[in-house]
C-alpha positions in Angstrom: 0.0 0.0 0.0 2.9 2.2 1.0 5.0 1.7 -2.5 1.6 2.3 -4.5 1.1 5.9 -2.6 4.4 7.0 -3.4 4.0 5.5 -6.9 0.9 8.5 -7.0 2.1 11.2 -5.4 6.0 10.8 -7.1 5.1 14.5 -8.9 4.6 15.8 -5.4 7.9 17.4 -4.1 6.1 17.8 -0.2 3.9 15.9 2.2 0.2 16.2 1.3 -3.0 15.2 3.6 -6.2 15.6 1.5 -9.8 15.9 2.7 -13.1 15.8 1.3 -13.8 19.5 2.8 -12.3 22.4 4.0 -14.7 21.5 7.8 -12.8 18.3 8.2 -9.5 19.7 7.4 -9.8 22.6 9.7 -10.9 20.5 12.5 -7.4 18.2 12.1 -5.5 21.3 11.9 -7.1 22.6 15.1 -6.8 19.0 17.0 -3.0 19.4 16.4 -2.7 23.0 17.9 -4.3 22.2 21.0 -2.5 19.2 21.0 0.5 21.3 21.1 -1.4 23.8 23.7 -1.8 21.0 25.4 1.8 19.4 25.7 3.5 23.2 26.6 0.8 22.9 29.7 2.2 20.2 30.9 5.8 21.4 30.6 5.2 24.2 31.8 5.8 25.7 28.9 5.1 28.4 26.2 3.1 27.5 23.2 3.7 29.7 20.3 1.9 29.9 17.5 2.7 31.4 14.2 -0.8 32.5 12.8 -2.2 33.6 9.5 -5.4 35.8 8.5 -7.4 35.3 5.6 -10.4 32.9 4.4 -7.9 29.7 4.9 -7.4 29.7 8.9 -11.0 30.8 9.7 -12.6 27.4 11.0 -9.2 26.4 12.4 -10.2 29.4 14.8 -14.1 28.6 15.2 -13.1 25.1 16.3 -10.5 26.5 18.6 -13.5 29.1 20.1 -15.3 25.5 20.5 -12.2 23.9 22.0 -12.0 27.2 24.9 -15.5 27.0 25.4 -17.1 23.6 25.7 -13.6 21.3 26.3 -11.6 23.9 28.6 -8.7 24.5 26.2 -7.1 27.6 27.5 -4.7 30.0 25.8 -3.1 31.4 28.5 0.2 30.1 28.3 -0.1 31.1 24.5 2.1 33.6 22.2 1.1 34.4 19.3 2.8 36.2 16.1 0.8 37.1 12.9 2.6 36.5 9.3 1.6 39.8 8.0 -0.5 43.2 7.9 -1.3 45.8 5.4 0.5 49.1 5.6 -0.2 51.8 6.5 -3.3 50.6 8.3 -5.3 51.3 11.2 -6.0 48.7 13.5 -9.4 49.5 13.9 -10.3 49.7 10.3 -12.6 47.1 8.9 -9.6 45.3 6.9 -7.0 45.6 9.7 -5.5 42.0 10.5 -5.5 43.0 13.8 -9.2 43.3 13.7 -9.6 40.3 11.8 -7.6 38.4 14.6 -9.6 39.8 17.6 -13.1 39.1 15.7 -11.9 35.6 14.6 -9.9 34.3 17.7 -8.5 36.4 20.4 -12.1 38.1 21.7 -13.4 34.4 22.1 -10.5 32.6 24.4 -8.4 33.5 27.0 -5.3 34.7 25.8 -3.2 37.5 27.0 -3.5 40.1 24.4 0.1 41.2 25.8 0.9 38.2 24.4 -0.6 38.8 21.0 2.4 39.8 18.5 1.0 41.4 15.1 2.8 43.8 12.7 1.8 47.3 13.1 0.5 49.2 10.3 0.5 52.5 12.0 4.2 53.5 11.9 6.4 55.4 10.4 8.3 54.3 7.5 11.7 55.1 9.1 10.6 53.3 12.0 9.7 50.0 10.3 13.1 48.6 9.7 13.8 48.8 13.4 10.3 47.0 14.4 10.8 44.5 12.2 14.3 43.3 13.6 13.1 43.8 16.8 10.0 41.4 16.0 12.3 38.7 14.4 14.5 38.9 18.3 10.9 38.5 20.1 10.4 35.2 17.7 13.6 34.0 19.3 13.5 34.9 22.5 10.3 32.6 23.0 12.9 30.1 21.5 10.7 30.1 17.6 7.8 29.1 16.6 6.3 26.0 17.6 3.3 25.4 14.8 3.1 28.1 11.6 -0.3 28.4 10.1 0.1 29.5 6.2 -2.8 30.5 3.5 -1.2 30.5 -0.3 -2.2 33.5 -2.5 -2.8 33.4 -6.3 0.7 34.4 -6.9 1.8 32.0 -4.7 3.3 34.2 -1.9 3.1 32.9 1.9 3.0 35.7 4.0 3.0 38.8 2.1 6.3 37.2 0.4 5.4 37.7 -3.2 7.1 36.8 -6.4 10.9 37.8 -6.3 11.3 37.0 -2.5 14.4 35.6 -1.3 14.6 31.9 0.2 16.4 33.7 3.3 14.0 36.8 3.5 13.3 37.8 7.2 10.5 40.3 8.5 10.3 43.4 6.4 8.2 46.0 4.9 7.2 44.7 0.7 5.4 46.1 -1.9 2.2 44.4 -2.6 1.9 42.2 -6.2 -1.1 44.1 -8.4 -2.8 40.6 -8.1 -2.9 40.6 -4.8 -4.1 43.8 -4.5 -6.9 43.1 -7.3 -8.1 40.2 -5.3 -8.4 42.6 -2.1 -10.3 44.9 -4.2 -13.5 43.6 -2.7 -12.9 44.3 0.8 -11.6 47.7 0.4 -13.8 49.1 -1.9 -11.8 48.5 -5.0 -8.2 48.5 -5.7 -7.5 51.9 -5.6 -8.0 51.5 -2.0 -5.8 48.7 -1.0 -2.5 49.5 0.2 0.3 48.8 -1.8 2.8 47.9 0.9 2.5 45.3 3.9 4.7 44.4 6.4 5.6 40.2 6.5 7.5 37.7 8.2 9.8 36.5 5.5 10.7 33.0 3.7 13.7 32.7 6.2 11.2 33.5 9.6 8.8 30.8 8.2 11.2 28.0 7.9 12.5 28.2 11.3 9.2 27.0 12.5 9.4 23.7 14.0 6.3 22.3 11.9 4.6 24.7 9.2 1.3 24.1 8.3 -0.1 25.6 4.3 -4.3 25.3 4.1 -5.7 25.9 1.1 -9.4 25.5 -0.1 -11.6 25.0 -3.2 -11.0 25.2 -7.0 -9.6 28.8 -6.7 -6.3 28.0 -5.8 -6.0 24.4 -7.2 -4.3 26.1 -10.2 -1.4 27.3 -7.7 -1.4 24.7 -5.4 -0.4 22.3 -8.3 2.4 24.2 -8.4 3.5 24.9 -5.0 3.3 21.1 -5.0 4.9 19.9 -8.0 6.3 22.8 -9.5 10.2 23.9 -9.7 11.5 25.8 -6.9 11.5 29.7 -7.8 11.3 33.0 -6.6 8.2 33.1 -9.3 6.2 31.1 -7.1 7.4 31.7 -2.9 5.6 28.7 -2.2 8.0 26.1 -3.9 10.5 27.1 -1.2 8.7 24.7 1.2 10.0 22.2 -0.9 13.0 22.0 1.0 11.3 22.1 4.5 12.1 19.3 6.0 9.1 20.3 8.4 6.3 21.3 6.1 2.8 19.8 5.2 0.3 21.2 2.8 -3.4 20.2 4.1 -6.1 20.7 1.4 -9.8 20.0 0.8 -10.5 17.9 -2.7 -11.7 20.6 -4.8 -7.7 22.4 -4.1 -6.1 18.8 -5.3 -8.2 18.8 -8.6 -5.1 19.6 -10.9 -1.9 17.4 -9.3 -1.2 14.8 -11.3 -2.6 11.9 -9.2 -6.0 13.2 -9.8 -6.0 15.3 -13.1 -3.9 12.7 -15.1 -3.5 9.5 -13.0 -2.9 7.4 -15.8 0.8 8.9 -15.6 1.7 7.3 -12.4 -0.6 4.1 -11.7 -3.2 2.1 -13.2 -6.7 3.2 -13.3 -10.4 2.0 -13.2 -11.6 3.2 -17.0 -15.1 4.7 -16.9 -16.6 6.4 -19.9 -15.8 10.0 -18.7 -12.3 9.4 -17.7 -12.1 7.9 -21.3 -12.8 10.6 -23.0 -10.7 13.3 -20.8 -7.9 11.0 -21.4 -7.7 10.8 -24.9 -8.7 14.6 -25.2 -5.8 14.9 -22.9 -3.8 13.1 -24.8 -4.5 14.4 -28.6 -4.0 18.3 -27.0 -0.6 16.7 -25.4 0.2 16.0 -28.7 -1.2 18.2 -30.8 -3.2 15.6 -33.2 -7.1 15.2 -33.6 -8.7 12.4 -31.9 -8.6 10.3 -35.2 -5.2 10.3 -35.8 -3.8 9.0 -32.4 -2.2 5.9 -32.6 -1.1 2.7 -30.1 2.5 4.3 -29.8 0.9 7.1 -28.8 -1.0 6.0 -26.1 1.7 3.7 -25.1 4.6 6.2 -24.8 2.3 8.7 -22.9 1.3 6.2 -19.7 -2.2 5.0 -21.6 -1.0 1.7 -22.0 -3.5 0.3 -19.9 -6.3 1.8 -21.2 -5.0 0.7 -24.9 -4.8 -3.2 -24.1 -7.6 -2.5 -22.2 -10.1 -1.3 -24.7 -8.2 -1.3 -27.7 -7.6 -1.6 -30.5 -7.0 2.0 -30.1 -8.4 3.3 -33.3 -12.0 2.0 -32.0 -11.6 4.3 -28.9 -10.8 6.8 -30.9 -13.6 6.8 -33.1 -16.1 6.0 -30.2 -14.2 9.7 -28.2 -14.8 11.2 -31.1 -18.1 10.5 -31.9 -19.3 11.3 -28.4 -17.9 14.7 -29.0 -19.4 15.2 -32.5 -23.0 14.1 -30.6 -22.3 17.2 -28.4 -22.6 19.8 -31.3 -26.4 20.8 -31.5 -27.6 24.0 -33.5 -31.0 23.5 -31.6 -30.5 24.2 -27.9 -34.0 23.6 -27.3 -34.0 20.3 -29.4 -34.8 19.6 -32.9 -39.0 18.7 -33.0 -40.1 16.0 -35.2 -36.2 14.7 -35.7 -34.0 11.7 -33.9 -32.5 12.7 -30.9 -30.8 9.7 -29.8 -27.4 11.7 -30.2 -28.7 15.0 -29.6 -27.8 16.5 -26.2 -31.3 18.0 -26.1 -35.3 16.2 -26.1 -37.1 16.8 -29.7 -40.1 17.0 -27.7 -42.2 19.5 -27.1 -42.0 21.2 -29.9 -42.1 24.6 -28.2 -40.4 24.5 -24.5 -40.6 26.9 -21.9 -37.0 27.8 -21.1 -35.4 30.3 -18.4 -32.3 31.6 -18.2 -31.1 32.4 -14.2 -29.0 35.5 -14.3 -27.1 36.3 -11.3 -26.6 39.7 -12.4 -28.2 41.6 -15.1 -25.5 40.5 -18.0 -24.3 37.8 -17.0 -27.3 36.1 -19.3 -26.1 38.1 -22.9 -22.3 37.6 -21.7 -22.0 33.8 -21.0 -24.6 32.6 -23.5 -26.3 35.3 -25.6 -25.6 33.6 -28.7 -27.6 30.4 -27.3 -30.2 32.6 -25.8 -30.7 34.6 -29.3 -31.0 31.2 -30.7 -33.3 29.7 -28.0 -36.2 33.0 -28.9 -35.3 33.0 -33.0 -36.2 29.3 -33.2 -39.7 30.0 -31.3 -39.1 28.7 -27.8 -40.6 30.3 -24.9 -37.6 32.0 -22.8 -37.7 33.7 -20.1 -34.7 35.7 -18.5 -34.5 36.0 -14.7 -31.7 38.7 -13.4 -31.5 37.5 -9.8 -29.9 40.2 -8.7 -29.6 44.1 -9.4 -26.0 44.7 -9.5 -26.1 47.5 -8.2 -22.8 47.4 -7.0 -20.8 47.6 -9.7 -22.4 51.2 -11.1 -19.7 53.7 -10.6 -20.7 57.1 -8.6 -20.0 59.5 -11.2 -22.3 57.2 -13.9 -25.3 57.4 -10.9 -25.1 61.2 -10.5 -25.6 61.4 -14.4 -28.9 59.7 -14.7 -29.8 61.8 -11.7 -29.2 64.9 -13.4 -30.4 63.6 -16.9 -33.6 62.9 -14.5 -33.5 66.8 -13.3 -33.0 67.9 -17.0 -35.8 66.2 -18.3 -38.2 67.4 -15.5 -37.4 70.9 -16.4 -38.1 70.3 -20.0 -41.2 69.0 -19.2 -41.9 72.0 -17.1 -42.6 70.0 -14.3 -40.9 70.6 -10.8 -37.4 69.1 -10.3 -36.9 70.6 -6.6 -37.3 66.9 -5.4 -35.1 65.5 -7.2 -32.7 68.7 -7.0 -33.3 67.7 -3.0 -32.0 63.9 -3.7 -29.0 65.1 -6.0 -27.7 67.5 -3.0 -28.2 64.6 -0.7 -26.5 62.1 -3.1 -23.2 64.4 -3.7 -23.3 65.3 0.0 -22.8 61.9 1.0 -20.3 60.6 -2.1 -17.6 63.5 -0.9 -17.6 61.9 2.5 -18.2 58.3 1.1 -15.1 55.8 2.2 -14.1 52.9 0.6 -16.9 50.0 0.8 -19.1 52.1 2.6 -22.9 51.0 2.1 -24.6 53.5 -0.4 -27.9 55.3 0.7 -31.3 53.2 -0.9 -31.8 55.9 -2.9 -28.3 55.5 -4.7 -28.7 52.2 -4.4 -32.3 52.8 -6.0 -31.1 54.6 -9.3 -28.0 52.4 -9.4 -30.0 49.3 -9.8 -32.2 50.9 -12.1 -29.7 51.8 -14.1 -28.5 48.1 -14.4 -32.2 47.0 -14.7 -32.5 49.2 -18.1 -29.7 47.7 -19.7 -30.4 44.7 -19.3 -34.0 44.9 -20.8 -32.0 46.8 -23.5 -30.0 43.5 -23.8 -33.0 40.8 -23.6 -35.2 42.5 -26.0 -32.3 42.7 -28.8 -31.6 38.6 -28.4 -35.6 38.3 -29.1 -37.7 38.7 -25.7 -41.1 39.8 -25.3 -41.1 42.1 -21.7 -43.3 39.9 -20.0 -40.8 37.4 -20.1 -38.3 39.5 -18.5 -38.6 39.0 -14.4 -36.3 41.4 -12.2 -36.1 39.5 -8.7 -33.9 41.4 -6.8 -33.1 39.2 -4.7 -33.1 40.5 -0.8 -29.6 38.6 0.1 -28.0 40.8 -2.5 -28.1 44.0 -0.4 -28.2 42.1 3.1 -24.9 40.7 2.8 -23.7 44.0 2.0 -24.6 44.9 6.1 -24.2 41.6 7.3 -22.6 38.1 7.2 -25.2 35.5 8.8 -28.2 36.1 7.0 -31.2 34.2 5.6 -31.7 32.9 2.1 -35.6 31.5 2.9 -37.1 35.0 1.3 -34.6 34.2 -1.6 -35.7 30.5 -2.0 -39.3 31.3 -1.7 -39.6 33.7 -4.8 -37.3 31.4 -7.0 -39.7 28.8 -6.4 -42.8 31.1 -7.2 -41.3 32.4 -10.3 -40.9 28.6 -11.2 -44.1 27.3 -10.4 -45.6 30.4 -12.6 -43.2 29.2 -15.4 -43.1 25.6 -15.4 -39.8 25.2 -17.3 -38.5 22.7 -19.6 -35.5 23.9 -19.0 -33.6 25.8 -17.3 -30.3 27.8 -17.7 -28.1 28.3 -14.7 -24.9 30.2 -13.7 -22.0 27.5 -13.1 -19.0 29.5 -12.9 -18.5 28.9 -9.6 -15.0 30.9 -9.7 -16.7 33.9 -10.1 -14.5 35.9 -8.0 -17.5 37.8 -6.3 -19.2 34.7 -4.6 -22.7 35.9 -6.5 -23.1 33.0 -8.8 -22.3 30.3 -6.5 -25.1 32.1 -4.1 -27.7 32.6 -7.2 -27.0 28.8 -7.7 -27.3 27.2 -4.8 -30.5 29.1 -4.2 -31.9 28.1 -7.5 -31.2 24.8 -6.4 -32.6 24.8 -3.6 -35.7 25.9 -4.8 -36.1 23.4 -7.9 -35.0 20.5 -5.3 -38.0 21.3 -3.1 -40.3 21.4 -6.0 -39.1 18.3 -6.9 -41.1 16.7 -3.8 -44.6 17.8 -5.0 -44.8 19.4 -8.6 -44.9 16.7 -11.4 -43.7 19.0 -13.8 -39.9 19.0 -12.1 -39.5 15.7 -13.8 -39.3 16.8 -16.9 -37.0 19.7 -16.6 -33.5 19.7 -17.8 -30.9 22.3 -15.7 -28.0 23.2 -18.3 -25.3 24.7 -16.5 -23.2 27.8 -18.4 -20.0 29.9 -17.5 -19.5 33.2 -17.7 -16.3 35.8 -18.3 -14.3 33.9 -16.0 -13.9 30.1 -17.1 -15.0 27.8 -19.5 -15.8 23.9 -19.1 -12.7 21.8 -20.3 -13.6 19.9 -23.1 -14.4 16.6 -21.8 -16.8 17.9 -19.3 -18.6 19.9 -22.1 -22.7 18.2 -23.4 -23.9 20.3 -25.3 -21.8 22.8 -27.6 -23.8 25.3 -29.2 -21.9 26.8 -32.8 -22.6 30.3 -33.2 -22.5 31.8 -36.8 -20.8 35.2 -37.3 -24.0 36.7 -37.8 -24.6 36.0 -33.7 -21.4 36.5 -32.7 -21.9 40.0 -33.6 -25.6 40.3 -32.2 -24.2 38.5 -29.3 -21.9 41.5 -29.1 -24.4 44.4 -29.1 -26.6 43.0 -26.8 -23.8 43.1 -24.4 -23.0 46.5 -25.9 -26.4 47.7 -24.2 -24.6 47.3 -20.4 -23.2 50.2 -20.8 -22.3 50.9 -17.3 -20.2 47.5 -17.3 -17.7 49.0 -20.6 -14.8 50.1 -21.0 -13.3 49.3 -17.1 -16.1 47.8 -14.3 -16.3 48.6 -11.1 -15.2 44.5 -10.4 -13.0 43.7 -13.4 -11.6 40.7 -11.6 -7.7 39.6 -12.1 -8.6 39.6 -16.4 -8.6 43.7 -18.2 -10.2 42.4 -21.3 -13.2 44.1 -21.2 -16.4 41.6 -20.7 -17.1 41.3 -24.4 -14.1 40.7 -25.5 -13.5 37.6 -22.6 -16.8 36.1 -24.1 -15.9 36.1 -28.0 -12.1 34.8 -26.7 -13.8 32.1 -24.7 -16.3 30.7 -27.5 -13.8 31.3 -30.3 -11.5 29.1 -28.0 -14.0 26.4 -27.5 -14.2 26.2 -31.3 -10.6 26.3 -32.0 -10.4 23.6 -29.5 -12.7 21.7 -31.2 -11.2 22.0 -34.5 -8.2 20.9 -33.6 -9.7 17.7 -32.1 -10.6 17.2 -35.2 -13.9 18.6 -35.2 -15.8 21.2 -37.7 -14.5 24.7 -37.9 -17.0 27.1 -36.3 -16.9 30.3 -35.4 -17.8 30.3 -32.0 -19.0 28.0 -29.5 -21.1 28.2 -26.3 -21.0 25.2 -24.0 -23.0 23.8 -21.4 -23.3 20.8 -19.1 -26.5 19.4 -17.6 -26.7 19.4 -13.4 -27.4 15.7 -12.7 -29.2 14.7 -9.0 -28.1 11.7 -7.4 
């Protein structure tokens, strides 16, 4: 058992533990710092921990809470020093790790906040240098770190240790990588907020930690995980300096591990249970490896690339081939809503009924034209029944100035009219009144929240009626969580459930069109999902018409499917390519540069027609027809 794990993980340069979620992993990692809490009691002893901030550590710290308050761990023979903080900061503000400690850990247990070591963001540059030294001698005078808790970042720094930090780096001030900035943008407002230096504990600090400890979670960071984990060391990536801690452990939840080898192409290091799916990614993998369509992939191929197996397997090979191939090929459907009165054994969609109710779930009010516009204009020009609901109404991503000049197109048009604007001459004054004194994300008032959404409502019915719709079919939920979770954190998505499930009882889909980009930096579309979901599941139990509706998933801006995922590709003609385009062209508050432009400064059009022509070009080289563009989908399954 032990040779055939280290015959799996030989592309891994670290130790690895893997779990199922980020809830059972957390609860390990807490177990082992009280254990060490623990042990230091009964030496008499100091336990010092080496802690980290960010979405990683979080329920490490709840279980700890737990630990203090219903099993009598106590923290008081606990020191404490934190990796990193943002400077200049104050420690008070809402983004201040020293904040973020006390909330998450230090206002819940015992500890003795003279023990508590953290970076301080409030001092003068001159004086930083001197701190800094002075924090590394406090590390050693409680004779190191016992237990180092580490997140990874997108660029792969630990700490604030970005790209270009030394192996021997000790605690200093740094200037912050625009990546890492861009993916704070959300907490402060946008990135013009964030500070663009922090102070860090450096590569050198970490490794003198008697065991270090990197969490990471979810598909996010899989991309840099793989790696931190089976990469080359380099000052590109901070993380790959672990690689020679003799010390270190990486503890990640499944969705994290999806791209090392032993999971994304396990063929390469053992022998493998063949289903139909893992087929079909294998020998996309391979004819992308090499370049070659599907078709023209031969035994030596397969052979000289670890597929031997699956060759004298299910060979000969040219019979896989042709049966990957075909499945592919049965993907590519020009009707979305099926074909009526035609075969559709190898369609991805039901011939039947000949006109189907369809809606399209929009978390915000373009992500419908954006992700799949083309199959959307198709879906209304071939006489289906769609629908378009925008379950949310973005009104956070308006910019101020872009508010204030409906407001005073509003006041313009009044006095045209000669009708009285002092009202909304009243509402302006309030509106600029409050935007000079604004600070970064700062709630706006209801009423700019009002026109902002409005704003975002009129473009999108701009956007729906030029793919085809009829304004009936156009439903603006609004969805309360939207502006709740602006205030606060725990809230309730029963209000949110029960109007999905009213809107889908009025429509009665055949199908329906969800958001499943799930990396959508901003959270929305995994919330929009799973309360979709949760809706159609319940309706499940006691409406008869559930069973026979279809949910196609789509992705947005972000990501696309890979290949082998991918059931139903829609080809999009030039023609809709470029009516695709204008209807996105009606969001006119989301051109030229967003409020939330993510980690990508193509604008949003341009990411869509890269995406689809992608998907097509990917296609063609498989071996495929040469399309245009391409929309893909993949249908949501229930156990």
């Amino acid at each position: 058992m032990l040779l055939n794990l280290l015959e799996e993980t030989r592309y891994e340069k670290v130790p690895v533990k893997i779990y199922e979620t980020d809830s059972e992993a957390s609860l390990d990692v807490a177990k082992r710092i009280a254990t060490i809490i623990k042990q230091k009691q009964t030496e008499g002893k100091t336990a010092v921990l080496g802690l980290a901030t960010g979405i990683s550590p979080i329920k490490v710290y709840q279980e700890l809470i737990r630990l203090h308050k219903e099993e009598g761990l106590s923290f008081k023979n606990v020191v404490t020093f934190n990796l990193d903080e943002y400077y200049p900061i104050q420690p008070n503000s809402a983004q201040s790790y020293v904040r973020f400690m006390k909330e998450q850990l230090f206002d819940h247990v015992d500890i003795d906040m003279a023990n508590v070591n953290i970076p301080d963001g409030t001092l003068a540059e001159q004086d930083i240098a001197a701190f800094c030294m002075a924090y590394e001698q406090k590390i050693n005078t409680y004779g190191g770190i016992d237990v180092q808790l580490l997140g990874i970042g997108r660029t792969g720094h630990i700490g604030f240790n970005e790209p270009g930090s030394a192996p021997n780096s000790g605690t200093r001030l740094v200037t912050l990588n625009d990546l890492t900035r861009r993916d704070a943008s959300k907490d402060f407002g946008g990135k013009e907020n964030v500070p663009t230096k922090a102070i860090t504990m450096g590569v050198g600090t970490i490794f003198k930690a008697r065991e270090i400890i990197l969490m990471a979670w979810n598909g996010k960071k899989a991309s840099i995980i793989k790696k931190a984990i089976e990469g080359v060391i380099s000052p590109d990536i901070p993380a790959t300096y672990l690689q020679n801690s003799d010390h270190v452990e990486f503890v990640i939840d499944r969705d994290a591990s999806v791209l090392l080898t032993r999971f994304d192409t396990p063929w390469l290091v053992k022998d493998c249970v063949w289903d139909s799916m893992f087929i079909k990614k294998a020998v996309i993998w391979l004819a992308k490896t090499l370049c070659k369509p599907i078709l023209k992939l031969t035994e030596s191929d397969y052979n000289n690339n670890g597929m031997a197996q699956l060759a004298t397997q299910f060979g000969p090979v040219y019979n896989i081939n042709i049966s990957i191939f075909n499945n592919i090929q049965h993907t590519i459907t020009g009707w979305p809503g099926g074909k009526f009165n035609a075969d559709d054994s190898q369609r991805p969609e039901r011939a039947n009924p000949k006109v189907k109710r369809s809606i399209v779930f929009s978390p915000h009010p373009d992500d419908d034209v954006i992700s799949m516009g083309g199959t959307f204009i198709r879906l209304a020009d071939q006489g289906h029944e769609v629908h378009v609901a925008y379950q949310t109404s973005g009104n956070t991503a308006v910019w101020d100035d872009e508010m204030l000049r409906y407001v005073e197109f509003a006041m313009d048009f009044a006095k045209s009219q000669s009708q009285d604007a002092a009202y909304l001459e009243g509402l302006y004054k309030s509106m600029t009144a409050f935007l000079k004194t604004k600070t970064p994300n700062q709630n706006d008032t209801e009423a700019i929240r009002t026109v902002k959404g409005l704003i975002r409502k009129g473009e999108a019915i701009a956007g729906a009626r030029l793919a085809g719709l009829q304004n009936q079919r156009i439903h603006f939920m609004d969805l309360p969580f939207y502006d709740r979770s602006k205030i606060g954190k725990n809230i309730s998505f029963e209000d949110d459930i029960q109007q999905t499930m009213q809107l889908l009882q009025d429509v009665k889909p055949h199908q329906i069109f969800a958001a499943g980009d799930f990396a959508d930096p901003h959270g929305t579309h995994k919330i929009c999902f799973e309360i979709m979901l949760e809706a159609f599941s319940r309706l499940r139990k006691i409406e008869d018409w559930t069973k026979d509706c279809w949910i196609w998933l789509y992705r947005g801006a972000w990501h696309e499917f890979e290949i082998h995922e991918i059931e139903m590709a829609v080809p999009l003609s030039p023609q809709e390519v470029e009516r695709k385009r204008l209807a996105i062209f009606k969001h006119q508050s989301q051109k030229d540069i967003p409020v939330f432009p993510g980690d990508d400064a193509r604008e949003f059009w341009v990411r869509a027609e890269d995406r689809t022509q992608e998907t097509a070009r990917l296609y063609n080289e498989l071996g495929l027809a040469e399309y245009e563009a391409i929309e893909a989908f993949v249908r949501w399954k229930f156990d």
